[in-house]
FIDOKOL-527010 format. One record per residue (C-alpha): x, y, z. Coordinates in steps of 0.25 Angstrom, whole numbers, plus 5000, padded with zeros to 4 digits. Last residue first. Layout:
<rs>
<r x="X" y="Y" z="Z"/>
...
</rs>
This chain:
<rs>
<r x="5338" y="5255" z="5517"/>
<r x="5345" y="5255" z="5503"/>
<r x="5359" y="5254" z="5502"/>
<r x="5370" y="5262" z="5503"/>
<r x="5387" y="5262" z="5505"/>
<r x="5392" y="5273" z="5498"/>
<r x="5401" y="5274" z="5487"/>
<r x="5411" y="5284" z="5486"/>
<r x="5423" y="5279" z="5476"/>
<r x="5418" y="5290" z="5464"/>
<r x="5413" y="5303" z="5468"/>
<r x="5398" y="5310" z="5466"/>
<r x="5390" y="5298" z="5464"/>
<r x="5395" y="5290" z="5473"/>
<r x="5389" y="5274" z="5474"/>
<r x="5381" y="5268" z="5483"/>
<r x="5374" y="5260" z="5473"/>
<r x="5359" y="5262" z="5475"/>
<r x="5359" y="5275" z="5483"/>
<r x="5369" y="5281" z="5474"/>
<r x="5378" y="5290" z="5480"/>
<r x="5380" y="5307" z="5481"/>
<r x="5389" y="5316" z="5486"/>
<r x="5384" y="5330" z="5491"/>
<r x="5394" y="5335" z="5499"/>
<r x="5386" y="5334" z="5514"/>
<r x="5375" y="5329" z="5506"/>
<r x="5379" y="5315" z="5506"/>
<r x="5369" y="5311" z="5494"/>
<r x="5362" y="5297" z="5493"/>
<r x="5358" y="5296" z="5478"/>
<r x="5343" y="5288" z="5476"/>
<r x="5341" y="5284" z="5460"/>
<r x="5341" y="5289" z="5447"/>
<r x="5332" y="5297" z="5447"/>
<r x="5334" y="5304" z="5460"/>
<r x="5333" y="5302" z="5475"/>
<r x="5342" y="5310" z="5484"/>
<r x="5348" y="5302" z="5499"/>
<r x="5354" y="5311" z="5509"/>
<r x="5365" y="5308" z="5514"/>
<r x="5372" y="5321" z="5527"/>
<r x="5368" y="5315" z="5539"/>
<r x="5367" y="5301" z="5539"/>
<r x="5378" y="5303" z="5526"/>
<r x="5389" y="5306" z="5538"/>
<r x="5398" y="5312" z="5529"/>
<r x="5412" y="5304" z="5528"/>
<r x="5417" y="5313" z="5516"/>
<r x="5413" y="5304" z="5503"/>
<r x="5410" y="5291" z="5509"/>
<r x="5398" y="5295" z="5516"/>
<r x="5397" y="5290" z="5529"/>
<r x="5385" y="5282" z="5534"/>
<r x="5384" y="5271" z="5525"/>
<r x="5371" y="5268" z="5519"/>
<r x="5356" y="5262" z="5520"/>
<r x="5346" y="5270" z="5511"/>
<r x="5332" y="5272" z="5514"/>
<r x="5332" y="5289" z="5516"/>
<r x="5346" y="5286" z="5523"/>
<r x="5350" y="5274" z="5531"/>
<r x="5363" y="5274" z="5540"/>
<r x="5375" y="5264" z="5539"/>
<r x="5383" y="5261" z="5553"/>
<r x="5396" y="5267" z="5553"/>
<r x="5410" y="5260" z="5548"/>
<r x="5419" y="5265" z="5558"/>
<r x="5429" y="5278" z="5559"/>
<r x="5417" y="5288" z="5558"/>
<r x="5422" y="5303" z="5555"/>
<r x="5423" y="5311" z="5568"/>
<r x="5427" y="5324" z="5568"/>
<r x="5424" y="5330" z="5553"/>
<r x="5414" y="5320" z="5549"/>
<r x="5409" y="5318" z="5563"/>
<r x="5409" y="5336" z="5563"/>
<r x="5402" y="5334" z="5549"/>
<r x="5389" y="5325" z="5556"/>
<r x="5390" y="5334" z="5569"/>
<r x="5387" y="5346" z="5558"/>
<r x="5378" y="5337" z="5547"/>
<r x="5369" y="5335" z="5561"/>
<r x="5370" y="5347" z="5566"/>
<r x="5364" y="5355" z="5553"/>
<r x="5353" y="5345" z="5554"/>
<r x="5350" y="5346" z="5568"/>
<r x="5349" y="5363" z="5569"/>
<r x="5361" y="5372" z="5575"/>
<r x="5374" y="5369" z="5567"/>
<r x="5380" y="5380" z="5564"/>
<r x="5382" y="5384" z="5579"/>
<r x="5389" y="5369" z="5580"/>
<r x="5397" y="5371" z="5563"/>
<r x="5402" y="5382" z="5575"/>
<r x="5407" y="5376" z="5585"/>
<r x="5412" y="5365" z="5576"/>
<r x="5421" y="5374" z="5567"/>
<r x="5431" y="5378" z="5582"/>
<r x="5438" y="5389" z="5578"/>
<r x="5451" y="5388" z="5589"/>
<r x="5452" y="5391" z="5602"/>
<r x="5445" y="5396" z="5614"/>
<r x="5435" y="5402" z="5607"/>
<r x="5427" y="5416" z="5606"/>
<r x="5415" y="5423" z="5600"/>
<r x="5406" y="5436" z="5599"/>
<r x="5393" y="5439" z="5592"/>
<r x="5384" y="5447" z="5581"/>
<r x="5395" y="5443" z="5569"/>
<r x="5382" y="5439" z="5562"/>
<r x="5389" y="5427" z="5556"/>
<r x="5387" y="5420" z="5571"/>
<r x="5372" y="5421" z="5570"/>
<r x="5363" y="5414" z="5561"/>
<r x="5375" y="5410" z="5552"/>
<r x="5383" y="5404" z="5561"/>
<r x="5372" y="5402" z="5570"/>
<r x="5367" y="5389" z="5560"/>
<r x="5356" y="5382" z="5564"/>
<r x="5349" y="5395" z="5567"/>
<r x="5337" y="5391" z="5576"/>
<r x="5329" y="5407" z="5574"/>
<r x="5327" y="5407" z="5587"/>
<r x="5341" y="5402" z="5592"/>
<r x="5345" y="5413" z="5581"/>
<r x="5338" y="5423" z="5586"/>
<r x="5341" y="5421" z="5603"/>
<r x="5356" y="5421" z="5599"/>
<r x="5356" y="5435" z="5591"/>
<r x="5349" y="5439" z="5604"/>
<r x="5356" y="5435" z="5613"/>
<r x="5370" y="5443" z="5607"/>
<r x="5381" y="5432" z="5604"/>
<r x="5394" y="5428" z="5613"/>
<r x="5400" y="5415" z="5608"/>
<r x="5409" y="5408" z="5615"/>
<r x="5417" y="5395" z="5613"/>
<r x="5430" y="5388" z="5621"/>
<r x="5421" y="5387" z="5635"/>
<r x="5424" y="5384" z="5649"/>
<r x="5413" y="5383" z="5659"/>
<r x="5407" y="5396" z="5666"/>
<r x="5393" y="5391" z="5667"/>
<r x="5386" y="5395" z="5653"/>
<r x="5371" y="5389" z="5652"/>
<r x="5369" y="5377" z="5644"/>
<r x="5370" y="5370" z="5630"/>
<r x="5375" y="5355" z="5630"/>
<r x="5382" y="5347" z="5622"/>
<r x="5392" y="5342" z="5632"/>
<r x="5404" y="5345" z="5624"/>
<r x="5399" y="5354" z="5615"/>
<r x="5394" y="5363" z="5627"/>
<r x="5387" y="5375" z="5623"/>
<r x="5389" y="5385" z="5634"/>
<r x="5377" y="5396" z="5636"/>
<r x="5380" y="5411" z="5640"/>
<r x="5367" y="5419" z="5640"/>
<r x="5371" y="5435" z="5642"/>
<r x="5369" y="5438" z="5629"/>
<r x="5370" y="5425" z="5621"/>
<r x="5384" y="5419" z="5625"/>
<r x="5389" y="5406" z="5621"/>
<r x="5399" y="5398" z="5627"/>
<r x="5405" y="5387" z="5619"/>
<r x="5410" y="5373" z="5627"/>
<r x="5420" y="5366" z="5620"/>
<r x="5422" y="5354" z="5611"/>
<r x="5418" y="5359" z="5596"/>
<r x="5422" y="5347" z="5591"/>
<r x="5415" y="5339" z="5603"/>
<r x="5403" y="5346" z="5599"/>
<r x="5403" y="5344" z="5583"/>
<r x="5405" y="5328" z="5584"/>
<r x="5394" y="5328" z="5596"/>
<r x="5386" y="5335" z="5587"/>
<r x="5370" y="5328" z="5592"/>
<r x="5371" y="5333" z="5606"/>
<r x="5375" y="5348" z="5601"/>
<r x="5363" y="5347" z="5593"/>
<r x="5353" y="5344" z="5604"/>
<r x="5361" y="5354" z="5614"/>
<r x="5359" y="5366" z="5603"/>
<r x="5344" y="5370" z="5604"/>
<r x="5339" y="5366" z="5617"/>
<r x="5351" y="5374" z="5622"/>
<r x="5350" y="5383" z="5613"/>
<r x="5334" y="5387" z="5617"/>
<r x="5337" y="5385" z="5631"/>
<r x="5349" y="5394" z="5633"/>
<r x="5341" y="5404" z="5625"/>
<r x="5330" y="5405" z="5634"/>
<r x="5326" y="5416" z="5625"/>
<r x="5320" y="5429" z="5625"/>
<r x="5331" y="5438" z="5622"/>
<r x="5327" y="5448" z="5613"/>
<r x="5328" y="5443" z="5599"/>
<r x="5334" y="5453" z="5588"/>
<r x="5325" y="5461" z="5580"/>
<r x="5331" y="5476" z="5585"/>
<r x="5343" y="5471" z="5579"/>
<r x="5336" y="5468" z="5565"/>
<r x="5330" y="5480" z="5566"/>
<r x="5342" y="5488" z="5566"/>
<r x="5350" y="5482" z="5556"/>
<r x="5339" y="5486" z="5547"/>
<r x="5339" y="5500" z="5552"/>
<r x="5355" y="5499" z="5550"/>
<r x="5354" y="5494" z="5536"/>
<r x="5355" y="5508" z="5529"/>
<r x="5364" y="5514" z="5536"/>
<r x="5373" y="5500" z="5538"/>
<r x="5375" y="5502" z="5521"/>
<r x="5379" y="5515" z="5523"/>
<r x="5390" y="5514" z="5535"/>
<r x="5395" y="5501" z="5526"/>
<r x="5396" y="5510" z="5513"/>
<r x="5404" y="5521" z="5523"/>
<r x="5413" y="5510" z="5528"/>
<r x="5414" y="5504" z="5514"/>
<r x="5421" y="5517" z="5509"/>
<r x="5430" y="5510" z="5498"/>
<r x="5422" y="5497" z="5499"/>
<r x="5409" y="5502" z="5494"/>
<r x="5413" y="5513" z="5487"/>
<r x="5420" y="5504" z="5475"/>
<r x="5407" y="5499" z="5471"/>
<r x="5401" y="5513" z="5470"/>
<r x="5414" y="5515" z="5462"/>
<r x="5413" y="5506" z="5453"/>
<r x="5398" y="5511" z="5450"/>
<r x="5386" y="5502" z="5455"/>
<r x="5379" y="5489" z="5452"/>
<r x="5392" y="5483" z="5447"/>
<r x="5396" y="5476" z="5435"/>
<r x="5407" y="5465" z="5432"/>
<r x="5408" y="5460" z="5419"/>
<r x="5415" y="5445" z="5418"/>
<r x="5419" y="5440" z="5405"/>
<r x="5420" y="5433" z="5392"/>
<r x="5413" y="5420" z="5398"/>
<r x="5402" y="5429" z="5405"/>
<r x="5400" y="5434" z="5418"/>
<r x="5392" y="5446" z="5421"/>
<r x="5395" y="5451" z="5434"/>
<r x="5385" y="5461" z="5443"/>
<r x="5388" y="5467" z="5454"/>
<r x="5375" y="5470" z="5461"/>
<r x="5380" y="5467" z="5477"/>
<r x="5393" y="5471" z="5476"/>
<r x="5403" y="5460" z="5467"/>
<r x="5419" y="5465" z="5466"/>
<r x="5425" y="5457" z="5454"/>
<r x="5439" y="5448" z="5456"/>
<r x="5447" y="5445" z="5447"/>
<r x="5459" y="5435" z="5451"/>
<r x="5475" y="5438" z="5453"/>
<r x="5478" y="5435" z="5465"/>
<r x="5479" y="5449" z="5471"/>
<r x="5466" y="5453" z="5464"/>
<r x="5458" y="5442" z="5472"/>
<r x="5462" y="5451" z="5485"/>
<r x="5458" y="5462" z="5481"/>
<r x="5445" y="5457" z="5478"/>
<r x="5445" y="5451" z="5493"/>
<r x="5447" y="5466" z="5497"/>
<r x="5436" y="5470" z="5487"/>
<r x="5426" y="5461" z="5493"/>
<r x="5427" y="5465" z="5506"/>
<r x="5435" y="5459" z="5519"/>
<r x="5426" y="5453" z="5530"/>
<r x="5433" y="5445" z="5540"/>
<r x="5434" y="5457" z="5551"/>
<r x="5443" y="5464" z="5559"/>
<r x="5443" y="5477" z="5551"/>
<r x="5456" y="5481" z="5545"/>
<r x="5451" y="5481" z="5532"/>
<r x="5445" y="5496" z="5532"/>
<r x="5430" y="5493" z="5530"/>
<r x="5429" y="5477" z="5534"/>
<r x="5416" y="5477" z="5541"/>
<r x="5416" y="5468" z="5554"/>
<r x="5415" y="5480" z="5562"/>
<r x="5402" y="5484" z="5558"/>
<r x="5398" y="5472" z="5567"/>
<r x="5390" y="5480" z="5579"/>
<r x="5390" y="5492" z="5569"/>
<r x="5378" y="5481" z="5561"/>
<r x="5383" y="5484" z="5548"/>
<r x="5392" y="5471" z="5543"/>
<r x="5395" y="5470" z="5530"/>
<r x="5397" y="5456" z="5522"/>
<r x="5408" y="5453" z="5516"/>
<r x="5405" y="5444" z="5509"/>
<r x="5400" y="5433" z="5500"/>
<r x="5408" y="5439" z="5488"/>
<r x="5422" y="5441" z="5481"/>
<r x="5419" y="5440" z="5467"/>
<r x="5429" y="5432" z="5459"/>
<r x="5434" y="5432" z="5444"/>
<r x="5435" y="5424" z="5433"/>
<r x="5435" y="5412" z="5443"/>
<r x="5447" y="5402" z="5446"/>
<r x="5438" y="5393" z="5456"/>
<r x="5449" y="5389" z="5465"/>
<r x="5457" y="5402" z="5464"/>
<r x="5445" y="5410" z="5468"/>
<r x="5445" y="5399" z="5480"/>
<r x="5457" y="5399" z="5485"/>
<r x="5455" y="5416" z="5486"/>
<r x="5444" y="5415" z="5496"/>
<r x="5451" y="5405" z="5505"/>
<r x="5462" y="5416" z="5504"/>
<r x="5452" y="5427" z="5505"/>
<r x="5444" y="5420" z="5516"/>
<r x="5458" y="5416" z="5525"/>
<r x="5463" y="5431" z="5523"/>
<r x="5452" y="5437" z="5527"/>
<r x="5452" y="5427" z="5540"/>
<r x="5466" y="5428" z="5543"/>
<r x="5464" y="5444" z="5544"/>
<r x="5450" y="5442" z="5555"/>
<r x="5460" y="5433" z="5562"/>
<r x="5473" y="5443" z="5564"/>
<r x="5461" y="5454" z="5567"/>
<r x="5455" y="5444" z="5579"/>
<r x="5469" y="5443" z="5584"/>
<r x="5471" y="5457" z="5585"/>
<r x="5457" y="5460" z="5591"/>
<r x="5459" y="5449" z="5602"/>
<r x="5449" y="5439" z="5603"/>
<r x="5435" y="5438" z="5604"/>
<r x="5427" y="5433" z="5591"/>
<r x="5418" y="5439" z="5583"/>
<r x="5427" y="5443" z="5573"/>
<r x="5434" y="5429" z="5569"/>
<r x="5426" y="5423" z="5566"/>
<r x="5413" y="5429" z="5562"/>
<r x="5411" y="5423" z="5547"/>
<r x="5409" y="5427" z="5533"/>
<r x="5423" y="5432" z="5529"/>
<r x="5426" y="5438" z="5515"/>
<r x="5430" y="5430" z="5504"/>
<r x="5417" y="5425" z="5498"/>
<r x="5418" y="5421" z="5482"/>
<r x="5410" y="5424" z="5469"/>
<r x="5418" y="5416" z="5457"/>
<r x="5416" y="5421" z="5443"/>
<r x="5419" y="5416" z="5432"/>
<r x="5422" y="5401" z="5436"/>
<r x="5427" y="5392" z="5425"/>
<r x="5422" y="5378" z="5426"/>
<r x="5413" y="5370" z="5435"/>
<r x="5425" y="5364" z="5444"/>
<r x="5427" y="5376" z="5450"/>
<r x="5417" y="5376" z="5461"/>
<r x="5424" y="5363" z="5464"/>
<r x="5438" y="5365" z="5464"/>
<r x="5440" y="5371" z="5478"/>
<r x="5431" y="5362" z="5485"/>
<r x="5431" y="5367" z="5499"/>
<r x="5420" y="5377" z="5496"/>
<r x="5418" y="5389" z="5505"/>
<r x="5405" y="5394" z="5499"/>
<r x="5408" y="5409" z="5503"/>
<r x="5401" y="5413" z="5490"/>
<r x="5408" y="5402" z="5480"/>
<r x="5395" y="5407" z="5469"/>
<r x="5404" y="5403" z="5457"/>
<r x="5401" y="5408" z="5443"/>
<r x="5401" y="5402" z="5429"/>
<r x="5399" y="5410" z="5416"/>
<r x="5396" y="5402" z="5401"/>
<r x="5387" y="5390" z="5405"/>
<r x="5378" y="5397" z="5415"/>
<r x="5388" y="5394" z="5427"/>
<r x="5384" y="5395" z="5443"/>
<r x="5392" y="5389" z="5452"/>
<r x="5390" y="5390" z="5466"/>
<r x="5393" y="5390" z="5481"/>
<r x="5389" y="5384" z="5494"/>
<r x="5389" y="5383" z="5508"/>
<r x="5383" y="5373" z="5519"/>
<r x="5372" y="5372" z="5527"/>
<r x="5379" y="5366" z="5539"/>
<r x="5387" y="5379" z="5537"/>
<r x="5400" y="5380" z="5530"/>
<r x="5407" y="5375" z="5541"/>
<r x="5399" y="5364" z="5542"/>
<r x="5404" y="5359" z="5528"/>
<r x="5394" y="5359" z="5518"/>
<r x="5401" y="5366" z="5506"/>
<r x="5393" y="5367" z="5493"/>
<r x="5395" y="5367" z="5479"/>
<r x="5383" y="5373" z="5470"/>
<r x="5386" y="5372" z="5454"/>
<r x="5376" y="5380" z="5446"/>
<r x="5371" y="5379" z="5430"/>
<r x="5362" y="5387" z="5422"/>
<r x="5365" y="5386" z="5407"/>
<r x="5349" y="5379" z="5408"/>
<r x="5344" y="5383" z="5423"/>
<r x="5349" y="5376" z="5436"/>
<r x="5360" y="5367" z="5429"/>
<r x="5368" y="5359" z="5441"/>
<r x="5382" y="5359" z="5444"/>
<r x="5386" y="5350" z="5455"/>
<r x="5395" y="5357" z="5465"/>
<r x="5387" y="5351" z="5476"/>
<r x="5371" y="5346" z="5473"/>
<r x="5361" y="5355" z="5470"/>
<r x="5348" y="5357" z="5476"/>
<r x="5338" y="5366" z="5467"/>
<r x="5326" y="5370" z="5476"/>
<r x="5314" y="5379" z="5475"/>
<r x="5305" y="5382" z="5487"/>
<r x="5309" y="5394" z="5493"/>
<r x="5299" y="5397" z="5504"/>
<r x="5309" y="5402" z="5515"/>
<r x="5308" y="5390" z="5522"/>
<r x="5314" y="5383" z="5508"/>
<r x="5327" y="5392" z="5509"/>
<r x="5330" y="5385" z="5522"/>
<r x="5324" y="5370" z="5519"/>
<r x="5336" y="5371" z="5507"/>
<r x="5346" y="5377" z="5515"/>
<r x="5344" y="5366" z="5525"/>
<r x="5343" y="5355" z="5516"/>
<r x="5355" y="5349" z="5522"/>
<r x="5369" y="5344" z="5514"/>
<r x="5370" y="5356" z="5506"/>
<r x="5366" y="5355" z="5490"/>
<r x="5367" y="5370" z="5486"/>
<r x="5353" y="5373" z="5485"/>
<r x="5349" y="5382" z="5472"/>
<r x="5335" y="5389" z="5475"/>
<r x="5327" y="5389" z="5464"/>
<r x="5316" y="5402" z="5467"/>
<r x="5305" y="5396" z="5469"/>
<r x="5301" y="5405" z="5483"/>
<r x="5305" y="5416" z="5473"/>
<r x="5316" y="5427" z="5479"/>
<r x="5315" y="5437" z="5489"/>
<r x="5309" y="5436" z="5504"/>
<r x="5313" y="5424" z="5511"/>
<r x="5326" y="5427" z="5503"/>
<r x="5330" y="5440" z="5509"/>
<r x="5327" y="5435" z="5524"/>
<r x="5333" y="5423" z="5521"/>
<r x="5348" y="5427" z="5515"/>
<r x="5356" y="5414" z="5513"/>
<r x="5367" y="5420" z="5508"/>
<r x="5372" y="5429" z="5520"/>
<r x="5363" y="5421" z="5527"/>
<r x="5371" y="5407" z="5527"/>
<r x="5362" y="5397" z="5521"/>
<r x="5371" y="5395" z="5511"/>
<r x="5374" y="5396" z="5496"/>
<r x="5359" y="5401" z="5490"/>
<r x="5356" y="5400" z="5477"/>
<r x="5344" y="5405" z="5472"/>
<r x="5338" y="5403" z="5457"/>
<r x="5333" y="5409" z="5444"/>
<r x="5335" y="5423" z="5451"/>
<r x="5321" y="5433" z="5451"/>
<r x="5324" y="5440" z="5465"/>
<r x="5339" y="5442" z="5461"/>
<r x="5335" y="5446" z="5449"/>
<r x="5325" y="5458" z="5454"/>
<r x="5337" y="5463" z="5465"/>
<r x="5347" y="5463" z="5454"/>
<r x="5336" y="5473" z="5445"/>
<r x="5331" y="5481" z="5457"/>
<r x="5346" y="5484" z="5462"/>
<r x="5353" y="5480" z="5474"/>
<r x="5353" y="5490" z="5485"/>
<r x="5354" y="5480" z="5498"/>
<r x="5367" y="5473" z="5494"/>
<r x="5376" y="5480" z="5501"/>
<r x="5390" y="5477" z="5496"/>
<r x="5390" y="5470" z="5506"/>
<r x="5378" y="5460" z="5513"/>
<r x="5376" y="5464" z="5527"/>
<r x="5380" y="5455" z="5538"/>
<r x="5376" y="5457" z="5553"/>
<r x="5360" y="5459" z="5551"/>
<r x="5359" y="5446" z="5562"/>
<r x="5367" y="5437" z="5552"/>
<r x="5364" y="5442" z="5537"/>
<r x="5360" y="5457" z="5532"/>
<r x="5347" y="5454" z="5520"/>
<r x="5352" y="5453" z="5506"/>
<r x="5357" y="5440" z="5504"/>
<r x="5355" y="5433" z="5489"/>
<r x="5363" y="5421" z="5490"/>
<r x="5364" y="5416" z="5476"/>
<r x="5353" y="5422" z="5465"/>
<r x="5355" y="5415" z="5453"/>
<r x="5348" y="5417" z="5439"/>
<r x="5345" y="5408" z="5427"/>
<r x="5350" y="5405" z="5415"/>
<r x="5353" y="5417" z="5406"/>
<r x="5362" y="5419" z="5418"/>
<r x="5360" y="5427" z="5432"/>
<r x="5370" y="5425" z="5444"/>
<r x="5364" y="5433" z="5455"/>
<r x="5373" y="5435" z="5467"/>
<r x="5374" y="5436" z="5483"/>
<r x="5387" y="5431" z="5491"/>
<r x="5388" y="5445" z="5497"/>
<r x="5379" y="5455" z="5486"/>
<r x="5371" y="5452" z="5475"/>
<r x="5380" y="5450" z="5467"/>
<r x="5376" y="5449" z="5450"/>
<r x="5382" y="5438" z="5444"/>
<r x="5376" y="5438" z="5429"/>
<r x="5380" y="5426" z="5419"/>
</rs>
């Protein structure tokens, strides 16, 4: 087996089976704020023509450091297989079918499933709202002699289970930060640097209970950091280490690795590791010293890199929406229907948040559910973001600003108190079917049912409510699957299965559901 990185969370795995591309991002994410590093941009013909002739695509998340549109509506076969984790929406699926793909393998959580002879994968997912109403994933990938584990920043909850295919050899891992908090946010600079150190040391420790979980061979920090060279956010670059910022390198997390014990291998984008039961080679696409240029003198490799990207930065700016909006009226009409469906999620987030775009100040009520003009009443939220960064995603209708706008850094915050998760799952949340499952997890969370609810009628099936594994609300979250042998209603927030005719659980025993046809 071949890994070859590709750059950030990017690879190719290539066996005498078939080949894999996984999150293949090339073009700068979140308003031109983040930039793949290593740069990625001078690949060599030979990786560029195998990634564009991979077996099959597997892409984590929807997230655009992984999710790469713009590269994708342009590269890759239409019928390219695509490998979908099995999330509890088809979102990703109707996503990546817009942009003409049209070949589709669903997989079902942490099952392992033969894609080619001596080709098998193993895609877990996580679908809390925290993770993003889509959801995150990772892999496994074994060709019957070398296994991997694609982790990326899949977040998994289940220790044990990315383990529980056999030996790992190599285990790619995100360590580094891949949110805002807490550097866009005011507050004093001396409490802001005792939160961005917390933070580090949080993702390396979460970082490192997970390389003891899975027990690989060796480990390959990945999935960040990213690099940042628009000036208004070169600040966010970790040259010297005593930046405020959640962005350590990968050599520092190497070092970390080393501390306790375990191998860990440095991937740029064209590293190349053959992985074999005798051994692991390890090969870059340029001299040792090349590689180790990069982070000795990273400002200078920074100042090139922005050179060469600023005519593109540029253009992108010079593309933003003017304002031309009435955006009071466009979020209005936008929001107030989905705050009025969430009642669970509003009165857990409780507070009024004022919300700047240039000089419009709005207030989003959670208590009332309304969206109006700002009058001077208290507030525990703000959020202060440039009009026009406003005016493209409301065009665009992002359903989920955490990844349309709030990873881009581009914008300031405050709160009262303390992180309030609702607030946000609210701003990730922006179309009916992601607020539905949101409200539906903040009942789950908030709210479970104390009484005996009435039963509910899915695709000609009469059955109870809740699904007896966690209490999901299988109105919002069963689906029913027909197959050979029968019709299988599947909770697809984690994927267990029942017969149709019997009731009984085909993932766990003592689970039965209560069904019957319509």
């Amino acid at each position: 087996m071949r890994v070859t990185s590709l750059g950030h969370a990017g690879m190719l795995v290539e066996t005498e089976a078939g080949s894999i591309v996984c999150d293949p991002w090339f073009i700068p994410a979140f308003i031109g704020s983040w930039f793949v590093f290593p740069r990625n941009d001078q690949l060599s013909d030979d990786l560029l023509e195998r990634i564009e002739n991979a077996d099959f695509l597997y892409v984590t998340h929807l997230h655009a450091d992984h999710h790469d549109e713009p590269w994708l509506r342009s590269h890759l076969p239409r019928d390219i297989p695509i490998l979908l984790p099995g999330y509890p929406t088809r979102e990703q699926q109707r996503t990546l079918a817009r942009l003409g793909f049209t070949e589709f393998v669903r997989t079902v959580d942490g099952e392992e499933l033969e894609i080619a002879p001596g080709l098998t994968i193993a895609i877990h997912t996580e679908v809390s709202i925290t993770d993003g109403p889509g959801g995150d994933s990772a892999m496994m990938v074994s060709d019957g002699s070398s296994r991997i584990v694609n982790q990326n920043d899949c977040r998994t909850t289940d220790l044990d289970a990315l383990r529980s295919h056999g030996p790992v050899d190599l285990h790619w891992l995100q360590y580094s930060g891949a949110i805002w908090y807490p550097m866009v946010y005011d507050m004093p600079d001396d409490d802001k640097r005792r939160l961005c150190e917390a933070k580090v040391e949080s993702q390396f420790t979460r970082a490192m209970k997970y390389v003891e979980a899975i027990d690989a061979r060796a480990v390959v920090p990945t999935a960040g950091p990213p690099a940042f060279l628009d000036d208004d956010l070169w600040h966010l670059n970790m040259i010297t280490g005593d930046e405020m910022s959640i962005f350590p390198d990968q050599r520092t997390f190497l070092a970390r690795l080393a501390e306790h014990g375990r191998r860990g291998e440095l991937a740029i984008p064209g590293t190349e590791f053959e992985v074999d039961p005798d051994g692991i080679d390890v090969r870059h696409p340029m001299p040792d010293a090349d590689v180790e240029a990069i982070f000795d003198h990273k400002e200078r490799y920074l100042r090139t890199y922005q050179a060469d990207w600023q005519p593109w930065l540029d253009d992108m700016k010079a593309g933003w929406p003017a304002e031309s909006t009435d955006l009071l009226a466009t979020l209005k009409a936008w929001w107030e229907p989905l705050l009025r469906m969430a009642p669970t999620l509003c009165g857990a987030v409780g507070a009024n948040c004022l919300f700047r775009a240039g000089e419009l100040e709005l207030v989003i009520d959670f208590r009332d559910a309304q969206v109006r003009e700002f009058a001077g009443e208290p507030y525990a939220f703000r959020f202060d973001i440039p009009r026009p960064l406003v005016e493209q995603v409301a065009a665009d209708r992002a359903v989920d600003w955490s990844n349309s706008l709030f990873l881009s850094c581009r914008w300031t915050g405050w709160r009262e108190g303390d992180f309030n998760e609702y607030l946000y799952n609210f701003f990730k949340s922006l179309s009916v079917e992601r607020m539905r499952r949101t409200e539906a997890e903040a009942i789950r969370k908030l709210d479970p049912p104390t009484e005996t609810e009435p039963e509910i009628e899915i695709g000609g099936y009469v059955v109870q409510r809740r699904c007896p594994h966690r209490n999901a609300d299988l109105s919002v979250f069963g689906e029913i699957e027909s197959g050979k042998s029968g019709d299988v209603l599947v909770c697809t927030l984690h994927g267990w299965k029942f017969d149709c005719d019997s009731g009984r659980c085909l993932t766990s025993a003592d689970h039965p559901l209560t069904i019957r046809r319509a």
